[in-house]
C-alpha positions as CSV (number, residue, x, y, z in Angstrom):
1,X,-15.5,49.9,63.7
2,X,-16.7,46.4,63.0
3,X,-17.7,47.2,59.6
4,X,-13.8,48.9,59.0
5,X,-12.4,45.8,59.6
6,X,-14.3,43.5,57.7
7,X,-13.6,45.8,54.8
8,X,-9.9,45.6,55.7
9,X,-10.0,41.8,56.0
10,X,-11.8,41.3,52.4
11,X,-9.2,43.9,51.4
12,X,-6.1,42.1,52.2
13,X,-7.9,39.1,51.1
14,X,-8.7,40.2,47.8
15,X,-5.1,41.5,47.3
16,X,-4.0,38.3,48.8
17,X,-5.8,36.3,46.0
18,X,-4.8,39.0,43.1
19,X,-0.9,38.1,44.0
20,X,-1.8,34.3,43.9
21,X,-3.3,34.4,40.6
22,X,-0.7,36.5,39.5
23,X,1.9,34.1,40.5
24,X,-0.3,31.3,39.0
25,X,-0.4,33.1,35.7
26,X,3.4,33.4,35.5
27,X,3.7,30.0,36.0
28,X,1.8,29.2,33.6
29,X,3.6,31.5,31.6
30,X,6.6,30.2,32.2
31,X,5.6,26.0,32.1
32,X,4.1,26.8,28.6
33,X,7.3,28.8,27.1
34,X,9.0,25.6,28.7
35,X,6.7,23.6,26.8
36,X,7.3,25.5,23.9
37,X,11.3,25.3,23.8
38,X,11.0,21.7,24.0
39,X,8.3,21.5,21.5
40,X,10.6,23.4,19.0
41,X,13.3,21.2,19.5
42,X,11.6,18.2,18.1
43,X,12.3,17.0,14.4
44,X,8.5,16.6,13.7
45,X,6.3,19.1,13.4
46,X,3.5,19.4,16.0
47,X,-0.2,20.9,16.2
48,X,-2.7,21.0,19.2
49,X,-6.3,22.3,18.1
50,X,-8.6,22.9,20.8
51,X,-12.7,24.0,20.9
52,X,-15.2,22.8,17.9
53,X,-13.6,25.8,15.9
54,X,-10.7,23.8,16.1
55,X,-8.5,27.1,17.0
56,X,-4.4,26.3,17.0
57,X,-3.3,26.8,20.7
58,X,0.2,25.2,19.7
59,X,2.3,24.8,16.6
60,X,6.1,24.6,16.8
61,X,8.5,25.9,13.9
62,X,8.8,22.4,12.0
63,X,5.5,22.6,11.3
64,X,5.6,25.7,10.0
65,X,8.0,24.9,7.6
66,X,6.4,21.0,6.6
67,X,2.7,23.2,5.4
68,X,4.8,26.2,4.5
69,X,2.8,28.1,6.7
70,X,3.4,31.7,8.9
71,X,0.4,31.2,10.9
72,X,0.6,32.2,14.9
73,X,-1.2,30.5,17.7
74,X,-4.5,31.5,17.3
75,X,-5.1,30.9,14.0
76,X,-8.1,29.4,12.9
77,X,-7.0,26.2,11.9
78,X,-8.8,25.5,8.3
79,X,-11.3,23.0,8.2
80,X,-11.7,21.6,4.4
81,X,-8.6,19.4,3.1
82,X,-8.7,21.7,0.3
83,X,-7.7,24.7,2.6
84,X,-4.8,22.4,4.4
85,X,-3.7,21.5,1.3
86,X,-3.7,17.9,2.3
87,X,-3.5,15.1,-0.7
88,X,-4.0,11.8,-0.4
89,X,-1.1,9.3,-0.8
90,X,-2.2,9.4,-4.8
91,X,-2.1,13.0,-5.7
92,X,-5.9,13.4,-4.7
93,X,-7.7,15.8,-2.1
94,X,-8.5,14.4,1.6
95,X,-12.2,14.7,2.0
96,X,-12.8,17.2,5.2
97,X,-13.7,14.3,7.3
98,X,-10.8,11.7,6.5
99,X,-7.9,14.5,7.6
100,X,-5.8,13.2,10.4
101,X,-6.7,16.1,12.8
102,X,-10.2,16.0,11.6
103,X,-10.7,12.7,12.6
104,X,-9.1,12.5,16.3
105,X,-11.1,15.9,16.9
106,X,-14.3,15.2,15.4
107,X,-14.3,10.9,15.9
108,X,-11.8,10.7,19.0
109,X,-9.7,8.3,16.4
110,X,-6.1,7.5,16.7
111,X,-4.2,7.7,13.9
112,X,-0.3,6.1,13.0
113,X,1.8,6.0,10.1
114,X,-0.9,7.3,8.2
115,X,1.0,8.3,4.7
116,X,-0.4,12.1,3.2
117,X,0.9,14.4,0.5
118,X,1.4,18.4,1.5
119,X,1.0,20.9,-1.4
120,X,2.4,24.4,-0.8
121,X,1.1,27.8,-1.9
122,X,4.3,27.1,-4.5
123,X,3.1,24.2,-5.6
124,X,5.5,22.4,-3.7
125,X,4.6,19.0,-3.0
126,X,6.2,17.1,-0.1
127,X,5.5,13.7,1.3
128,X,4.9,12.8,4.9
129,X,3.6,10.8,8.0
130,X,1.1,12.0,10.1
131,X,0.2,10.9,13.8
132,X,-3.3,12.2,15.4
133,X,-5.3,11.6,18.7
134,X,-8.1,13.3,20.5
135,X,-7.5,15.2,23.6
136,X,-9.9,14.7,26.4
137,X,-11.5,16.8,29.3
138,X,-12.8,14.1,31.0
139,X,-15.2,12.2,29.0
140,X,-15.7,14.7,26.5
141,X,-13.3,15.3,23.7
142,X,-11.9,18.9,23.5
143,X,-9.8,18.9,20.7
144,X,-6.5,16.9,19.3
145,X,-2.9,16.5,18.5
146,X,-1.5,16.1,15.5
147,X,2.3,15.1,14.7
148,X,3.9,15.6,10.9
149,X,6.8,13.7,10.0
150,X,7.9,14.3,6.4
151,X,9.7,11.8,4.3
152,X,10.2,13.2,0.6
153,X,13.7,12.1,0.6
154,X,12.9,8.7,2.1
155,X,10.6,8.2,-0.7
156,X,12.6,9.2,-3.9
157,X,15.1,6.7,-1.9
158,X,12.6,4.1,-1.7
159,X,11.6,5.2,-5.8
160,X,15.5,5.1,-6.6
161,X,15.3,1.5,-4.9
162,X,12.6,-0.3,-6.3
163,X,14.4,1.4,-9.8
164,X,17.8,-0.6,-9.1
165,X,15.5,-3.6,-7.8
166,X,13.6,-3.8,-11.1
167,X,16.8,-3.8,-13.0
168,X,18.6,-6.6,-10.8
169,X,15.5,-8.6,-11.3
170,X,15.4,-8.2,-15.2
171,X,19.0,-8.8,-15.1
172,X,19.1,-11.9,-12.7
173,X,15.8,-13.5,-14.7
174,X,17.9,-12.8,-18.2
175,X,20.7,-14.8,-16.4
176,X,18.7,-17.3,-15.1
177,X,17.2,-17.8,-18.3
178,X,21.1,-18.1,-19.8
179,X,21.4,-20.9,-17.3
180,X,18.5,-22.5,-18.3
181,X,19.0,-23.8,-21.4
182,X,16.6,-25.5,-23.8
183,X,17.4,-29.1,-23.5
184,X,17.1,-31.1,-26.6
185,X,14.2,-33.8,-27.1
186,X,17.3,-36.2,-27.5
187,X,20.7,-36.8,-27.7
188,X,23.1,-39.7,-27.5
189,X,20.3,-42.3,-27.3
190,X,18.5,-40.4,-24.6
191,X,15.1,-39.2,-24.6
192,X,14.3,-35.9,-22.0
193,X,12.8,-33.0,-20.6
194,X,12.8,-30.6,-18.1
195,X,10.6,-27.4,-16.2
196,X,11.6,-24.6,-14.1
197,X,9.1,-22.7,-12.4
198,X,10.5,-19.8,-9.3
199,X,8.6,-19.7,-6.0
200,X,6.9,-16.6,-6.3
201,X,6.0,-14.8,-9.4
202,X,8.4,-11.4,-9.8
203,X,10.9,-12.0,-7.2
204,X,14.1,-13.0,-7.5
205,X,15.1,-15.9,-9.6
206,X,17.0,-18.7,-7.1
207,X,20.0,-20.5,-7.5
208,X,18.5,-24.0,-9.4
209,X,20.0,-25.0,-12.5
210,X,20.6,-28.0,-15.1
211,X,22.2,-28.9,-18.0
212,X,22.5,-31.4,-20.7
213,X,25.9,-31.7,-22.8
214,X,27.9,-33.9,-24.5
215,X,31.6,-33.7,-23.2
216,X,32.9,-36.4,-26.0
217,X,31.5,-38.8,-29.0
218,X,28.4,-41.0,-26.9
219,X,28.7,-39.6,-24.0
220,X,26.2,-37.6,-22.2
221,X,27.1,-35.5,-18.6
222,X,23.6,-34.7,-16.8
223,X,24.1,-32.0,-14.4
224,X,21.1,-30.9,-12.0
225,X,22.1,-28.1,-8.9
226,X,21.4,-25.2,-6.6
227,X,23.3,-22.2,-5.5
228,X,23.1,-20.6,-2.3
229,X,22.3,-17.3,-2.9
230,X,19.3,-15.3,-4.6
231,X,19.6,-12.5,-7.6
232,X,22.2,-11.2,-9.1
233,X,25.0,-13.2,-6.8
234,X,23.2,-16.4,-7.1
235,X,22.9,-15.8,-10.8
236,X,26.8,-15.2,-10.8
237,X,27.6,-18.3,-8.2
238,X,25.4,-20.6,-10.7
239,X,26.9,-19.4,-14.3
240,X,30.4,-20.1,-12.1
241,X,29.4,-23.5,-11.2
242,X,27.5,-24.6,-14.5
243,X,30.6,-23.6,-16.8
244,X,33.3,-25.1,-14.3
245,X,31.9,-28.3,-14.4
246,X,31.4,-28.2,-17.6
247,X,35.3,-27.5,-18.9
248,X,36.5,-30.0,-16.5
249,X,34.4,-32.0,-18.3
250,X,35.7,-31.8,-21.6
251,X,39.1,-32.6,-19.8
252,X,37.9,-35.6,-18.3
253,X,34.7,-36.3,-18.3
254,X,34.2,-38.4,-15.4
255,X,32.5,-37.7,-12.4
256,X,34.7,-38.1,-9.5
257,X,37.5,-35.7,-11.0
258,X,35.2,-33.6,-12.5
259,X,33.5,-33.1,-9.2
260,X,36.4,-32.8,-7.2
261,X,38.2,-30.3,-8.9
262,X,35.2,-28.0,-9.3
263,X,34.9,-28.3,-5.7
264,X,38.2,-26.5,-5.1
265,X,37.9,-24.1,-7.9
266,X,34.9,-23.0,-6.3
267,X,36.6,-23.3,-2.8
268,X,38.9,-21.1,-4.1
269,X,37.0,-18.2,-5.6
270,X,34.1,-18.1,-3.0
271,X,35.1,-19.7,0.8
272,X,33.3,-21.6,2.7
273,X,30.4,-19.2,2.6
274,X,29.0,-19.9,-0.2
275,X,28.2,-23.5,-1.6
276,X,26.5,-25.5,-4.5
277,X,25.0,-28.7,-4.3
278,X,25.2,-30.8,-7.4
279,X,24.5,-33.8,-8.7
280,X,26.5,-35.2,-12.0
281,X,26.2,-38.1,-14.0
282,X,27.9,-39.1,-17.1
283,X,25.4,-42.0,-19.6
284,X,27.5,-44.0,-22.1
285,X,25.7,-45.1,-24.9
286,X,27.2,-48.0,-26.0
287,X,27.2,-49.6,-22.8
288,X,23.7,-47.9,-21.0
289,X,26.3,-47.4,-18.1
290,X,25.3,-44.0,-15.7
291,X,28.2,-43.1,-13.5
292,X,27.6,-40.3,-11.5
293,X,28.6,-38.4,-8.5
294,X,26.7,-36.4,-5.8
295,X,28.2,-33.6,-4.4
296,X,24.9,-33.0,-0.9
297,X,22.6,-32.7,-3.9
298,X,18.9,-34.6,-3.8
299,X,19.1,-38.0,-4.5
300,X,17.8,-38.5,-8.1
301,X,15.4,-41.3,-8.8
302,X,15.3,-44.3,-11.4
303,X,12.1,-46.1,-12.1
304,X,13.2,-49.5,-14.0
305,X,10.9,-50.4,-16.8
306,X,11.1,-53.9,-16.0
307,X,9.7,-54.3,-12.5
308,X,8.4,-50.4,-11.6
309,X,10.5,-50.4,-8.6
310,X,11.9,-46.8,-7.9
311,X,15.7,-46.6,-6.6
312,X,17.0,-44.1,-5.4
313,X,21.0,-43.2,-6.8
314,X,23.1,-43.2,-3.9
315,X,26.2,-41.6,-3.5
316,X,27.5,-39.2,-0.3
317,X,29.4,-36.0,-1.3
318,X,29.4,-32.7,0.4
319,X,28.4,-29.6,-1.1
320,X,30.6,-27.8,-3.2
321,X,32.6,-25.0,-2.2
322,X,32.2,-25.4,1.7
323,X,36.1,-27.7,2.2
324,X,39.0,-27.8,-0.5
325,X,40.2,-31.6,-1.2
326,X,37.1,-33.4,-0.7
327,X,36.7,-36.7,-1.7
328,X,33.8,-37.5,-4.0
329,X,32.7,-41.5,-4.5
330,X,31.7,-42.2,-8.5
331,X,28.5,-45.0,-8.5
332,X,27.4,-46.8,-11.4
333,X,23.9,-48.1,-12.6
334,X,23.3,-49.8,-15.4
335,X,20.0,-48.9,-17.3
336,X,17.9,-50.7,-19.5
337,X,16.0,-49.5,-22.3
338,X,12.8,-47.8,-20.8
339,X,14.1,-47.0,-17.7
340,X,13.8,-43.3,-16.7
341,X,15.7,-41.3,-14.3
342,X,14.2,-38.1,-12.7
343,X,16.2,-35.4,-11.4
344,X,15.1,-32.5,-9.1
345,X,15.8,-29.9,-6.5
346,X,14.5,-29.6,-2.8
347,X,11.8,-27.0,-3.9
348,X,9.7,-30.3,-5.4
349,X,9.6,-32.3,-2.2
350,X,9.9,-29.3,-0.1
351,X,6.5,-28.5,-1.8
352,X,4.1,-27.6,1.3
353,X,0.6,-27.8,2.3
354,X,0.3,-26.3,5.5
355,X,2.8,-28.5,7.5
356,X,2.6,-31.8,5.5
357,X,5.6,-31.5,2.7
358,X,5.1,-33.4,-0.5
359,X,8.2,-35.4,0.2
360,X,10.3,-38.5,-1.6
361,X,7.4,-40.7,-1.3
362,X,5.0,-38.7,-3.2
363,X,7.3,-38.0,-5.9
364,X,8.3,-42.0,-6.0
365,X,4.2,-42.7,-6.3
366,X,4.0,-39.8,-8.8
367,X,6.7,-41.2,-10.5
368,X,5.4,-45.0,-10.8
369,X,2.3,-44.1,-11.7
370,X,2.5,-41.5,-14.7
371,X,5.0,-44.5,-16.6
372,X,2.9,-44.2,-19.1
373,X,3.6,-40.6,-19.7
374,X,6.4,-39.6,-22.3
375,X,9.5,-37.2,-20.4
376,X,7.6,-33.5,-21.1
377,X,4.3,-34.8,-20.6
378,X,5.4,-36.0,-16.8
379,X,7.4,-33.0,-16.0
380,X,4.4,-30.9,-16.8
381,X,1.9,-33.1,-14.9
382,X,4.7,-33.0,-11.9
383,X,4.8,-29.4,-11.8
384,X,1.2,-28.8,-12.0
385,X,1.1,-31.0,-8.8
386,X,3.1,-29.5,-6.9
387,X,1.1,-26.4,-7.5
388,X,-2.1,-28.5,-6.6
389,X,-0.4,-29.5,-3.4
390,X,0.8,-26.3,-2.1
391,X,-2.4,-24.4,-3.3
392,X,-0.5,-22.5,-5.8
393,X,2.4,-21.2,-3.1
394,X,5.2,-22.7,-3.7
395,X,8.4,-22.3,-1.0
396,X,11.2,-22.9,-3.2
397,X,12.0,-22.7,-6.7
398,X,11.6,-26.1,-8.5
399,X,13.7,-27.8,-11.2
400,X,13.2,-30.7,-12.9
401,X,15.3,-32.5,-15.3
402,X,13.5,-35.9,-16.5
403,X,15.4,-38.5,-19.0
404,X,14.6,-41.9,-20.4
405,X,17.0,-44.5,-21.4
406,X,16.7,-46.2,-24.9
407,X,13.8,-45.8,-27.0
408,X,10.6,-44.5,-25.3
409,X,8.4,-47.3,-24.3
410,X,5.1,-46.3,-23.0
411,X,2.5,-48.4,-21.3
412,X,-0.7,-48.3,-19.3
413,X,-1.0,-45.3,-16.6
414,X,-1.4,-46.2,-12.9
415,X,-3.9,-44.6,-10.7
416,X,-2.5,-42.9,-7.6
């Protein structure tokens, strides 16, 4: 009888255990087809290879459709990049090792961002982002998750992009160029030169400008500036600023009106969110009289022949463009023959080496000491250190507009 029911109890207890793991399983079941629906509901597509045969246990549709695949779970997934019909970011094959999957499974790597190219049975060739990292059974790896984003559109936008980039550059460096003209060796007495030279080599050209013209019969308007604003718009904001000042000019060529009513003509066209600052000066010949105006421009700088001394040319003003009816004051300085006059923009004493700037008193030694030097050969020399001192990276576009009074007179260089 004993013997019965011990065959009863391990009976019921076997049957008790067959229900359990049947209830088990259909949880399972049911936790994975959960898994599932939310796993086809994500806008990437997703793969989970488990076992050193790397078998697919999960793929959801999107991914499907990114390898224009109709593989099942269970699929072997194929080993060699040429299989996968994975391309490397320049059109050639993965090595079996360097594939996403490949290298979470095989090297427990994690992988973001990393850019591939997906060919189809068509020949179809999309572009996308892959995401991969191992998945772990303790200590020991057991397989990996991979995540496939693709981005075809996102890159012919980005294509498109740097297209209409390219041209705004070409355009805004033919503009620039416009702006910058070629200023003559001489004119009205005066002897000059000038350099240019952007921040960074293919960007954007900047808002610096000058200009050299003769508004009547001896007279010479000097005009050195800088827009706010890069590219195109800068381009646009300079060309307006350049050519207002300049037919004001002709009207009446002195500084004060000629800066004031630029000021609200700009005012006018562009608010107070957009501004210029300028310098102008207007030489006389027949007297050697400068009379100039500064509308929040850099202070210009005048090394006297006679005693080296470097003054600076005073005169408050705020930028262009940012208030309508702003008073400008009009200075004078009277120069003698030999004297030389240096114009620039914040991008020369802005010029940095780490934190030190080069800064006004540099430029002043710079400026004493090169006397020697006719107007191009001290622009040239200026600009080349500036590019010493900031190791070849500049921050700012530079402009330089240099001009001697009278006849040239050179004498004996100056050590630094």
């Amino acid at each position: 009888m004993s013997e019965v029911r011990r065959l009863q109890e391990s009976l019921d207890h076997a049957e008790y255990m067959l229900e359990r793991s049947k209830k088990m399983l259909q949880e399972a079941v049911r936790n994975r087809r959960h898994l599932e629906s939310i796993l086809e509901t994500l806008p990437s597509g997703l793969i989970v290879v488990e076992g050193q045969d790397a078998i697919i246990t999960i793929i959801n549709h999107r991914a499907l459709e990114i390898f224009g695949w109709s593989a099942e779970v269970g699929v072997q997934k194929p080993g060699r990049s040429a299989e996968l019909n994975l391309l490397s970011p320049d059109g050639s094959p993965f090595p079996p090792d360097e594939q996403p999957l490949n290298r979470a499974a095989m090297y427990g790597e994690v992988l973001l961002g990393e850019e591939v190219l997906i060919r189809h049975a068509d020949g179809t060739v999309i572009a996308a982002v892959a995401n991969a990292a191992p998945l772990y059974d303790g200590s020991e790896i057991t397989g990996a998750v991979g995540t496939f984003e693709e981005i075809t559109a996102i890159k012919a936008m980005q294509k498109a992009l740097e297209r209409a980039y390219s041209r705004e550059r070409r355009l805004s460096v033919m503009l620039q160029k416009a702006l910058l003209p070629s200023i003559p060796e001489r004119m009205n007495g005066l002897l000059m030169a000038s350099e240019y030279r952007a921040a960074y080599k293919g960007d954007y050209m900047g808002g610096d400008f000058y200009d050299i013209f003769s508004p009547r019969p001896g007279l010479t308007g000097i005009v050195i500036g800088d827009a706010s604003g890069k590219g195109i718009q800068g381009a646009i904001r300079t060309a307006r600023t350049k050519y207002t000042l300049r037919a004001y000019a002709y009207e009446n060529p002195y500084p004060s009106s000629v800066v004031e009513r630029a000021n609200n003509t700009l005012y006018a066209q562009s608010g107070s969110e957009c501004f210029v600052t300028v310098f102008y000066g207007l030489h006389n010949a027949e007297n050697g009289i400068l009379s100039f105006a500064n509308a929040g421009h850099e202070l210009p700088l005048c090394l006297r022949y006679s005693d080296k001394k470097v003054l600076e040319l005073e005169a408050a003003g705020m930028a262009l463009g940012i208030r309508r009816n702003n008073k400008y004051v009009e200075n004078r300085i009277q120069l003698q023959n030999g004297d030389r006059l240096l114009f620039y923009t914040d991008g020369t004493t802005d010029a940095r080496r780490g934190t030190a700037f080069y800064g006004i008193n540099r430029l002043k030694r710079f400026l004493a000491a090169r006397a020697s030097e006719s107007p191009a050969e001290f622009t040239g020399h200026l600009v080349q250190r500036l590019l010493e001192f900031s190791e070849g990276h500049l921050q700012d576009d530079i402009a330089i507009l240099m001009v001697c009074a009278g006849k040239y007179v050179p004498r004996l260089n100056t050590a630094l």
